[in-house]
C-alpha positions in Angstrom: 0.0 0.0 0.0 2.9 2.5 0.8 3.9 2.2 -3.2 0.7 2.9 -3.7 0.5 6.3 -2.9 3.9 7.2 -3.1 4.3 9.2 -6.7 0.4 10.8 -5.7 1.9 12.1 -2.5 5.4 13.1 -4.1 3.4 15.1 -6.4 1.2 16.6 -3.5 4.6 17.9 -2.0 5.9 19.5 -4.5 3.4 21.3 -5.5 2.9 22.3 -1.8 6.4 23.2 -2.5 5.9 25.2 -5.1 8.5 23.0 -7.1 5.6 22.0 -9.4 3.8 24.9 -10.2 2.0 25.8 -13.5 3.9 27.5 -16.4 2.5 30.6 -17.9 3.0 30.4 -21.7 4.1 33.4 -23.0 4.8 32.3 -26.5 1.3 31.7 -27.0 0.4 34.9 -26.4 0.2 35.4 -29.7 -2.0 32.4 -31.0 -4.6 33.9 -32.9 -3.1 36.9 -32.9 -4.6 39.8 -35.8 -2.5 42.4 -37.8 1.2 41.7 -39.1 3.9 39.9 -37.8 7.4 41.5 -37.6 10.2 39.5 -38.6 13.9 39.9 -37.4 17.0 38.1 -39.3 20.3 38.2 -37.1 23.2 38.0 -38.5 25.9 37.0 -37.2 29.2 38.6 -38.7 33.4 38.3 -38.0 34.2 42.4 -36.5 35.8 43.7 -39.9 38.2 46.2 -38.3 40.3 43.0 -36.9 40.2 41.3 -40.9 43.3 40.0 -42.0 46.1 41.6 -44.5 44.6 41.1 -47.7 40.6 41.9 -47.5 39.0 44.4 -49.7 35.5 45.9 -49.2 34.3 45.3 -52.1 34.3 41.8 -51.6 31.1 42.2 -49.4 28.7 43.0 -52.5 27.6 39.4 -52.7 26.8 40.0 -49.2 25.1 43.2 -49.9 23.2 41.8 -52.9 21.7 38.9 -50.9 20.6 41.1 -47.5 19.5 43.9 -50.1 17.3 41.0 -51.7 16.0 40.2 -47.8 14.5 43.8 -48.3 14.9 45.0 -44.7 12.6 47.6 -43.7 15.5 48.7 -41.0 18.6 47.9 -40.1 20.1 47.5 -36.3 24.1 47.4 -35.8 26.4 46.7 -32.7 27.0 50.3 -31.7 26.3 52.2 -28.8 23.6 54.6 -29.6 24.4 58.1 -28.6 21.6 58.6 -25.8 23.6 55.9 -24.6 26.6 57.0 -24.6 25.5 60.1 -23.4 24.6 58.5 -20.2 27.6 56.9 -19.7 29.7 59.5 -20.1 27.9 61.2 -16.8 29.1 58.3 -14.6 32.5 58.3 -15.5 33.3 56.2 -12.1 31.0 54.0 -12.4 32.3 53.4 -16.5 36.0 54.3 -16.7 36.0 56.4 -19.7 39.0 53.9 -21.2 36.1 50.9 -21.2 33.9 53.0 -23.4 36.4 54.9 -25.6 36.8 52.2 -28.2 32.3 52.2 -28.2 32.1 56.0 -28.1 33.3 58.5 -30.7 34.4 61.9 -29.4 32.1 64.2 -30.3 34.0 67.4 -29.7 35.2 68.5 -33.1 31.6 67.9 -34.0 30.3 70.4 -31.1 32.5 73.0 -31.8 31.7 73.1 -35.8 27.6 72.9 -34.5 27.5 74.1 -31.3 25.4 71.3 -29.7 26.3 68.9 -27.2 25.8 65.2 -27.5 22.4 65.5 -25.8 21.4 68.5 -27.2 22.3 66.8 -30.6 20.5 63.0 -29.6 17.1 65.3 -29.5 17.7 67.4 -32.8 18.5 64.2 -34.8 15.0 62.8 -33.1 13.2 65.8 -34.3 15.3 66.3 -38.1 13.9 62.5 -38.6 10.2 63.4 -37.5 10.1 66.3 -40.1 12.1 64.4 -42.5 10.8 64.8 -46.1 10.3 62.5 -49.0 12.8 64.1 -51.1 15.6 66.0 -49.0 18.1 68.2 -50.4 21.3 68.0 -50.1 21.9 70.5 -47.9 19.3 68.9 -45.0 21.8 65.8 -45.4 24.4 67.7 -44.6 23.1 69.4 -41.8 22.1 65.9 -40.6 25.3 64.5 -41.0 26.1 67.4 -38.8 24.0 66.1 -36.5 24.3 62.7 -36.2 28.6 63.0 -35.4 27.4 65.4 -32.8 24.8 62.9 -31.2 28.2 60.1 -31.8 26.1 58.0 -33.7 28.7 58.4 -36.8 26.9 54.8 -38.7 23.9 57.2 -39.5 25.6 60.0 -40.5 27.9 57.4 -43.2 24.0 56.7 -44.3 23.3 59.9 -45.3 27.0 61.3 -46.5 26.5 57.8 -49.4 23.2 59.4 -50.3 24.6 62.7 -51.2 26.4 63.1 -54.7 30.3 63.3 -54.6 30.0 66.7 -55.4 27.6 67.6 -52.7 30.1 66.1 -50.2 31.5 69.4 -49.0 31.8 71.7 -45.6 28.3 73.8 -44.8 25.0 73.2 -43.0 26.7 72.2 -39.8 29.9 70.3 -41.4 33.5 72.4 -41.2 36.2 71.0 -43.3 37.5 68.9 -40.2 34.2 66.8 -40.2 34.2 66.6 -44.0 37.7 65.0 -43.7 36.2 62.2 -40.8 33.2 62.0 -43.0 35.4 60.9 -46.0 38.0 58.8 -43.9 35.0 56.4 -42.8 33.8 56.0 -45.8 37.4 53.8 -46.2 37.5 52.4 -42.4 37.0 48.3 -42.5 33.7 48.3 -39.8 30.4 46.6 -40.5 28.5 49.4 -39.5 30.0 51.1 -42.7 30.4 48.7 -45.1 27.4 46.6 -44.5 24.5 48.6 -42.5 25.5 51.7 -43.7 26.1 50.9 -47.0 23.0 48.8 -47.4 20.9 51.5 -45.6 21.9 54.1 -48.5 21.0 51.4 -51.1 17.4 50.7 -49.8 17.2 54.7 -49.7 16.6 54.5 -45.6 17.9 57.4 -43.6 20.1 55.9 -40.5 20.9 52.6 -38.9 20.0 52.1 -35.2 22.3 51.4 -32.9 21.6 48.6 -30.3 24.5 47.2 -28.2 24.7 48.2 -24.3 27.2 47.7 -21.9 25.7 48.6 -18.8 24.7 45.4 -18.1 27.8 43.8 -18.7 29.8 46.5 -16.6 31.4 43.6 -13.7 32.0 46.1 -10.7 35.1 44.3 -9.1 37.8 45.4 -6.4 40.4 46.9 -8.3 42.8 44.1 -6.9 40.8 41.6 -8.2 40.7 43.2 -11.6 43.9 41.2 -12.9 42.9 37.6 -11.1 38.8 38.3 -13.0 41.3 38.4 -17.0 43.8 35.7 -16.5 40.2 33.7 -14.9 38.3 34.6 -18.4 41.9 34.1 -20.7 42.4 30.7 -18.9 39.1 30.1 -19.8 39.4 30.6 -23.4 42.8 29.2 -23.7 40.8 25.7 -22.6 38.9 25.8 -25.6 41.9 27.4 -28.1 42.7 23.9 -29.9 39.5 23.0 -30.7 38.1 27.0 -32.1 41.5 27.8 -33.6 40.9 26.1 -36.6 37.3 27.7 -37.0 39.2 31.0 -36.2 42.0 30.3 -38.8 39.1 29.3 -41.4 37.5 32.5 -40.9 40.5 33.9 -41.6 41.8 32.4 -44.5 37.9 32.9 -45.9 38.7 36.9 -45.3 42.2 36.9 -46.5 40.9 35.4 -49.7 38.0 37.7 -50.1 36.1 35.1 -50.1 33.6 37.1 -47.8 30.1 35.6 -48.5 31.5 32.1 -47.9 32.9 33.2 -44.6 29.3 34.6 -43.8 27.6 31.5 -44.4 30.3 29.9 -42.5 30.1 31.5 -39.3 26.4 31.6 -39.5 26.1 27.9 -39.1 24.7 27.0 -36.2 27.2 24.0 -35.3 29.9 26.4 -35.8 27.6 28.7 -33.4 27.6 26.0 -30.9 31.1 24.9 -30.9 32.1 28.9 -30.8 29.4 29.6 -27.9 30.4 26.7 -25.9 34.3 27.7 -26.2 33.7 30.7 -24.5 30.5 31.4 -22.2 30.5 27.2 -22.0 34.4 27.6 -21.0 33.5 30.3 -18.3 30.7 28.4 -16.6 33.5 25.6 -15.8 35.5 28.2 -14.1 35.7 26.1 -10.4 37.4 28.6 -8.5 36.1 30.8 -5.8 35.0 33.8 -6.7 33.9 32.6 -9.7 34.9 35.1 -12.3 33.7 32.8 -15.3 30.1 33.2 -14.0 30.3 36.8 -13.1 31.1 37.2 -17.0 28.2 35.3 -18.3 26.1 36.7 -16.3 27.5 39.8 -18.0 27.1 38.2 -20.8 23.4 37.5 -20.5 22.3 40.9 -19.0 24.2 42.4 -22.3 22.1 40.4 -24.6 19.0 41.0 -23.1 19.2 44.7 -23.1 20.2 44.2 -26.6 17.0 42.7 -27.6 15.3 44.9 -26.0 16.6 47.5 -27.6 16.0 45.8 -30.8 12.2 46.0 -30.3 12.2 49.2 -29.7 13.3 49.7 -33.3 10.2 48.4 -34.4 7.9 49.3 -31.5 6.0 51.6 -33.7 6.0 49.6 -37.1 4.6 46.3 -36.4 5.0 44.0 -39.5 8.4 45.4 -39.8 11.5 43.4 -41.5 14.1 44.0 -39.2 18.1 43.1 -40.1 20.2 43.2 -36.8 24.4 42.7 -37.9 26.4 41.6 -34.7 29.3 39.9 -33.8 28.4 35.9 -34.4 28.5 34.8 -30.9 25.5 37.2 -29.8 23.2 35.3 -32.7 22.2 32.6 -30.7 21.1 34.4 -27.7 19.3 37.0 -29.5 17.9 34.7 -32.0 16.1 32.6 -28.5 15.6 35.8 -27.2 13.6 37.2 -29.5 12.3 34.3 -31.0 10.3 34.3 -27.4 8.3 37.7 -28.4 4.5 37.4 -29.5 4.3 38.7 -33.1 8.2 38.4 -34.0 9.3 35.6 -35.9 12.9 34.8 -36.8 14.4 34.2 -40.2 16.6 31.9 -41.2 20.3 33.6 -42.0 21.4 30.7 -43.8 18.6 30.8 -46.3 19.1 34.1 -46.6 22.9 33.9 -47.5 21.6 31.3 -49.8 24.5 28.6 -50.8 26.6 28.4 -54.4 27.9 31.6 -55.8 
């Protein structure tokens, strides 16, 4: 008789226990579910400023063509937007100012040549865009060019400088000869922002890219003692996993070198090469057995950085439902954004590797 009643009374005490209480299914929120459905690809890309002697740009029209055939109604990048920055900046102990340079462009030459700060300029880029017309002359892109370097959101203003004729490329409407010369120097920098979302932006006739990464959440606050013991935790960390993701690294590479840039897209976009790179690094971190347990501290990180992320990306689209949305970021945020997101009534995820397509 005890067997009896033994799995009944198990399951009586957990749910007293609250271990076995009902799931609310937020995914099926959206059964049934009227109007349009927005749709987000994530793509996952190698960060182009660290490609290997021998790339060229143009390689990445293949890449162009196909995301250009996606038809993305806008496009998200891994940038800090400049409200963002702009809050960051006002808590310089809380983020050192060193962590965020390499994230945020100085904005002073573009203050002095429009005499708005980076807040003042966030809010007149906001209002440019509401009043924005159907067919803008040159001179509004230049003053929003202006604009945009001031607000240090400098993807957007690349958007609109590729939209203006060669000859229209000159100082006025905000832009002194110093910002001309940055303007024209990025055009040449190896970034995805610029040579992918900027670049595609222009060609689909859109007027900016939005800028989604955060790093608040990600910001570990440690003892300044401890700050040498968290890297060599994380490096250690990643040095387990070295012989089995160097030769996926050296691939990427040698896909790069060779210009062979579409193929390295497709590559890096499988998701067993996801795995095996995701698994190398968080994966490696997790195993971190040591007291204080830096590897965890970094996921965690990790995690909170993705999630404002995604959230950041639906704000993109908060007011267009229906929208296609392209998000370019570093591989390794793919899969967590992809389950993220994929969790959100009326978003559905697309499939990158159909997108990229296979063959020439």
């Amino acid at each position: 008789m005890q067997s009896r009643y033994a799995i009944p009374m198990l399951f009586a005490l957990l749910a007293g226990s609250g271990l076995a209480q009902a799931q609310v299914d937020l995914p099926a929120l959206d059964h049934g579910m009227a109007g349009p459905r927005s749709e987000v690809l994530v793509l996952g890309t190698a960060h182009l400023s660290n490609a290997p002697k021998g790339f060229k740009a143009e390689s990445l029209q293949p890449v162009l063509a196909r995301l250009a055939a996606y038809k993305p109604d806008i496009i998200a990048v891994e940038a800090i937007s400049g409200e963002g920055c702009a809050l960051m900046k006002q808590y310089p102990t809380l983020y050192s100012p060193d962590n965020i340079g390499p994230f945020c462009i100085d904005t002073a030459a573009a203050k002095a040549a429009t005499g708005l700060d980076q807040r003042a300029a966030v809010i007149a880029v906001h209002k440019a865009l509401q009043d924005w017309p159907a067919q803008p002359t040159a001179a509004q892109r230049r003053h929003l060019v202006a604009l945009f370097l001031a607000a240090g959101e400098p993807g957007s203003a690349v958007v609109q400088w590729l939209q203006l004729p060669q000859a229209e490329r000159h100082a006025g409407d905000g832009l002194d000869a110093a910002l001309v010369t940055q303007m024209n120097k990025r055009l040449g920098y190896d970034n995805e922002t610029y040579q992918v979302a900027a670049r595609l932006a222009a060609r689909l006739g859109q007027q900016r890219v939005y800028p989604i990464d955060d790093h608040t959440g990600d910001n570990v606050s440690i003892a300044k003692q401890q700050e040498d013991a968290f890297t060599a935790a994380i490096r250690k960390a990643w040095d387990s996993s070295k012989a089995r993701l160097q030769p996926m690294r050296e691939q990427q590479e040698n896909l790069l070198a060779h210009n062979q840039t579409l193929e390295m897209y497709r590559y890096i976009n499988q998701p067993g090469n996801q795995q095996a790179a995701i698994e190398g690094d968080m994966g490696a971190a997790l195993r971190d057995g040591v007291p204080p347990w830096y590897g965890h501290m970094y996921v965690i990180g990790w995690e909170a950085r993705n999630l404002r992320m995604a959230s950041n990306i639906l704000a993109t689209f908060r007011e267009r439902p229906g929208a296609r949305v392209l998000v370019i970021v570093g591989a390794t945020h793919k899969p967590w954004l992809d389950k993220i997101l994929g969790q959100m009534p009326g978003v559905e995820i697309a499939n990158a590797e159909k997108v990229l397509g296979t063959g020439k």
